[in-house]
Z-matrix of the N, CA and C atoms (Angstrom, degrees):
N
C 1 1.446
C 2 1.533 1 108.47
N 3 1.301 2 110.35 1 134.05
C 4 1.744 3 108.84 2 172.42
C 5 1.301 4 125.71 3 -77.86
N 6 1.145 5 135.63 4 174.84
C 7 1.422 6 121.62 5 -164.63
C 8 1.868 7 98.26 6 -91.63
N 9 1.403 8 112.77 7 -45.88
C 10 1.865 9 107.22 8 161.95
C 11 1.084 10 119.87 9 -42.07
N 12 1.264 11 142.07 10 -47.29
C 13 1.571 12 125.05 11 173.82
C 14 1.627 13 122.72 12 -30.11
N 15 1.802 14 95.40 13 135.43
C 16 1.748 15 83.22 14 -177.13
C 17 1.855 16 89.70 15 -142.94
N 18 0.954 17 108.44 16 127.78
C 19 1.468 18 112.85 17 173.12
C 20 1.570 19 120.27 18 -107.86
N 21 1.536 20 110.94 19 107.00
C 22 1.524 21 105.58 20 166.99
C 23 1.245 22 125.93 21 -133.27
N 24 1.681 23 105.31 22 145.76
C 25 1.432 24 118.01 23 -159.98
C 26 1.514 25 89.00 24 -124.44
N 27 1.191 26 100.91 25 170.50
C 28 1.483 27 112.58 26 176.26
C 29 1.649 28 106.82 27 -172.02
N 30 1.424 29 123.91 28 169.16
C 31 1.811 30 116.94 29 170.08
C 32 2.062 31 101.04 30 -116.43
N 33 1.315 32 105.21 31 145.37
C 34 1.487 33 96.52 32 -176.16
C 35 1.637 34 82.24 33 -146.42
N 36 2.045 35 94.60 34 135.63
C 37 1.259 36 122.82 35 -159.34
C 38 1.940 37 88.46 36 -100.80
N 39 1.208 38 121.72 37 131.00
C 40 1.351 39 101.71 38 148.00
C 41 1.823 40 123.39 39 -147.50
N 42 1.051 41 112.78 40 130.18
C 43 1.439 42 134.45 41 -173.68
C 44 1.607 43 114.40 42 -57.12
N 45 1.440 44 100.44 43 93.61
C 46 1.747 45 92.09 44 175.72
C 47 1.377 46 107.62 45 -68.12
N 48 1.185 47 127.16 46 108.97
C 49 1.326 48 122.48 47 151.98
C 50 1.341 49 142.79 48 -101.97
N 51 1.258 50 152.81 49 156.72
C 52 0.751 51 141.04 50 -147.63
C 53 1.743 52 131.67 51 -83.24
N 54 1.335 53 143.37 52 128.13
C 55 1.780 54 126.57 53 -159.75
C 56 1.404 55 89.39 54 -73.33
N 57 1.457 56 119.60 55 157.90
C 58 1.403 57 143.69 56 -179.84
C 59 1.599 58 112.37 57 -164.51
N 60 1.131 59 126.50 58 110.60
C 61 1.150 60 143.15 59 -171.95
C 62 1.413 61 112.53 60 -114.83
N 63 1.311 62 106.11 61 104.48
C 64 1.949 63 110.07 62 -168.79
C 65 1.609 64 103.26 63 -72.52
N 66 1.764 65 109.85 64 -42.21
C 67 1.802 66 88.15 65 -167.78
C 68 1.491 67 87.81 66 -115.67
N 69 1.368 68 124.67 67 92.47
C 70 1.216 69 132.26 68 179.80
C 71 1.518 70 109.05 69 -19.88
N 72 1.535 71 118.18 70 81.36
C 73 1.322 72 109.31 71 157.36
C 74 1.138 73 105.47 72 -109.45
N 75 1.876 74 154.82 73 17.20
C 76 1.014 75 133.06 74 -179.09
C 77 1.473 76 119.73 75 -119.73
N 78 0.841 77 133.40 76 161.15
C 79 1.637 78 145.42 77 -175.77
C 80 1.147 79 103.36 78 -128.02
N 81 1.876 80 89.38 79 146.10
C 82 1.423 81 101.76 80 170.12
C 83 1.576 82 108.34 81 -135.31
N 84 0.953 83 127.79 82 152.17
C 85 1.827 84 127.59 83 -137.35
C 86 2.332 85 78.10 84 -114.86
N 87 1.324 86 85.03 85 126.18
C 88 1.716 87 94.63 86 171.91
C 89 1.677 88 94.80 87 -139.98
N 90 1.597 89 105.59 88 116.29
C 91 1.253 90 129.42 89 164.77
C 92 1.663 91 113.22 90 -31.37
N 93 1.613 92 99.06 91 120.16
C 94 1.407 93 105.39 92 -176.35
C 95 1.216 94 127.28 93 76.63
N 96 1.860 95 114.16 94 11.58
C 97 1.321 96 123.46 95 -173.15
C 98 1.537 97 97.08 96 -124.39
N 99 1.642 98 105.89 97 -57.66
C 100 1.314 99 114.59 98 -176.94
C 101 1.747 100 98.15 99 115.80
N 102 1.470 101 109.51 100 -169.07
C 103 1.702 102 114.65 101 -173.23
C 104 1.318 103 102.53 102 -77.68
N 105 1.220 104 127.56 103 105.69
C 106 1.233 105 130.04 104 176.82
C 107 1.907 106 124.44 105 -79.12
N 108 1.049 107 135.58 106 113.03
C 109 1.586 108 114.09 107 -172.82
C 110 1.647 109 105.79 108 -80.96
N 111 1.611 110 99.40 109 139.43
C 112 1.107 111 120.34 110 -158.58
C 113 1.812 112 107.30 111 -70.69
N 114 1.425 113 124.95 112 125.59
C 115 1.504 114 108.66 113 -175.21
C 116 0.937 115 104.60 114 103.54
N 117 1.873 116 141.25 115 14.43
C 118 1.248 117 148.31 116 -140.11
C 119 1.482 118 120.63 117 -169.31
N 120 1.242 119 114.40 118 146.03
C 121 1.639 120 106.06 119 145.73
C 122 1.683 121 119.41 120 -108.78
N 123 1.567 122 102.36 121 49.11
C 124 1.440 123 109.50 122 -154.94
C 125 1.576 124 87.68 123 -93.22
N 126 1.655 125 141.26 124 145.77
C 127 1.327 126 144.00 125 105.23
C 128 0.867 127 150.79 126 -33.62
N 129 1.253 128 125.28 127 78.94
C 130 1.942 129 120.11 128 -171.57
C 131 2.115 130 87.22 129 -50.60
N 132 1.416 131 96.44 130 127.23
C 133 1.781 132 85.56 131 159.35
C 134 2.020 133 97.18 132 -149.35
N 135 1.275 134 110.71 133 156.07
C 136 1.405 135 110.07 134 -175.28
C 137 1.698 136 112.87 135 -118.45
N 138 1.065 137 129.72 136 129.87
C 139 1.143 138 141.83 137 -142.17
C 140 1.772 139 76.50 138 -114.24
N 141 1.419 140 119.13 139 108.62
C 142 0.903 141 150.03 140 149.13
C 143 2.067 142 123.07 141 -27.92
N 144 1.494 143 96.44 142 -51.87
C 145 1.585 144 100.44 143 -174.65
C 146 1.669 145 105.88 144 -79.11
N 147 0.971 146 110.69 145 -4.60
C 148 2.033 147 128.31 146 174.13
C 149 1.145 148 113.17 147 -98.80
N 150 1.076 149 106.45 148 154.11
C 151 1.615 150 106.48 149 176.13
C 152 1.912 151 104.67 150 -145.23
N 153 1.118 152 105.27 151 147.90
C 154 1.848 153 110.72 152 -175.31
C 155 1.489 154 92.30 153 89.96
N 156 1.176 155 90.46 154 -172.67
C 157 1.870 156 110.88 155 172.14
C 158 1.498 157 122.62 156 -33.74
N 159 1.296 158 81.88 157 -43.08
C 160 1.881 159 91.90 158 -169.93
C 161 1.708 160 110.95 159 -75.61
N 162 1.481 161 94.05 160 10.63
C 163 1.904 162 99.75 161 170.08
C 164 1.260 163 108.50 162 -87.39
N 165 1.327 164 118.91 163 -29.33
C 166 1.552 165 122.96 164 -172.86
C 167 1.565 166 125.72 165 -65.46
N 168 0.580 167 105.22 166 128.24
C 169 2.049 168 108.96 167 169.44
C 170 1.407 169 110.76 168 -142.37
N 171 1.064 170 111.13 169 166.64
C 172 1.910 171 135.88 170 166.99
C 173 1.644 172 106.09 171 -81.85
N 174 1.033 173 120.67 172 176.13
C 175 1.118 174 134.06 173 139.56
C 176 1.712 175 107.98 174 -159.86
N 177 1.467 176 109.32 175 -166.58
C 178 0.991 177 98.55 176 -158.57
C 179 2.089 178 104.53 177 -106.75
N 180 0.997 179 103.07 178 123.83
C 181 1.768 180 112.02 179 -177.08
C 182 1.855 181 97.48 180 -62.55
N 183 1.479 182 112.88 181 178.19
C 184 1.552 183 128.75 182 -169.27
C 185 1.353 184 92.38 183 -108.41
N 186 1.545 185 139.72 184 -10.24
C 187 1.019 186 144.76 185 167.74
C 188 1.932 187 127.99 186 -156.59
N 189 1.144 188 110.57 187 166.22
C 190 0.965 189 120.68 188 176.89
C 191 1.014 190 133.14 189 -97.13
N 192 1.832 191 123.42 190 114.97
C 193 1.189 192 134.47 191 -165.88
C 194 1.843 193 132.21 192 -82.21
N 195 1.398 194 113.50 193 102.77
C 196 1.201 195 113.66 194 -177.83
C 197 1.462 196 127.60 195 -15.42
N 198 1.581 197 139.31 196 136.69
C 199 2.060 198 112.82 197 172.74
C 200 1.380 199 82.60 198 -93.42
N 201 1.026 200 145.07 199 -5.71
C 202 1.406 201 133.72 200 163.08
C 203 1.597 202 139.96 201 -106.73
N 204 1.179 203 135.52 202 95.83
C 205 1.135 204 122.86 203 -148.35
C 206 2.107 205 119.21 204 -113.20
């Protein structure tokens, strides 16, 4: 063994907990739906003939998305 060798181990605990989003700003993307905002049946969708912010709109999802999941 050389004297540089350094070996470290350690154990790391981690807590799945659950996402919760208080002022629904986040999305979560479900296949065949698109980015959905969380707390919502809102659609992130982007209007193509716009460009910046003013491309963005909602529409309306087939269901309603948990803010807690």
């Amino acid at each position: 063994m050389k004297d540089n060798f350094t070996l470290n181990y350690g154990v790391r605990y981690e807590y799945p907990s659950a996402i919760h989003q208080v002022r629904n700003q986040a999305t979560n993307f479900i296949p065949g739906v698109g980015p959905v905002l969380l707390g919502s049946n809102k659609v992130l969708a982007i209007d193509t003939t716009k460009s910046g912010p003013a491309s963005l709109f909602f529409t309306q999802a087939p269901s309603t998305l948990s803010d807690s999941v």
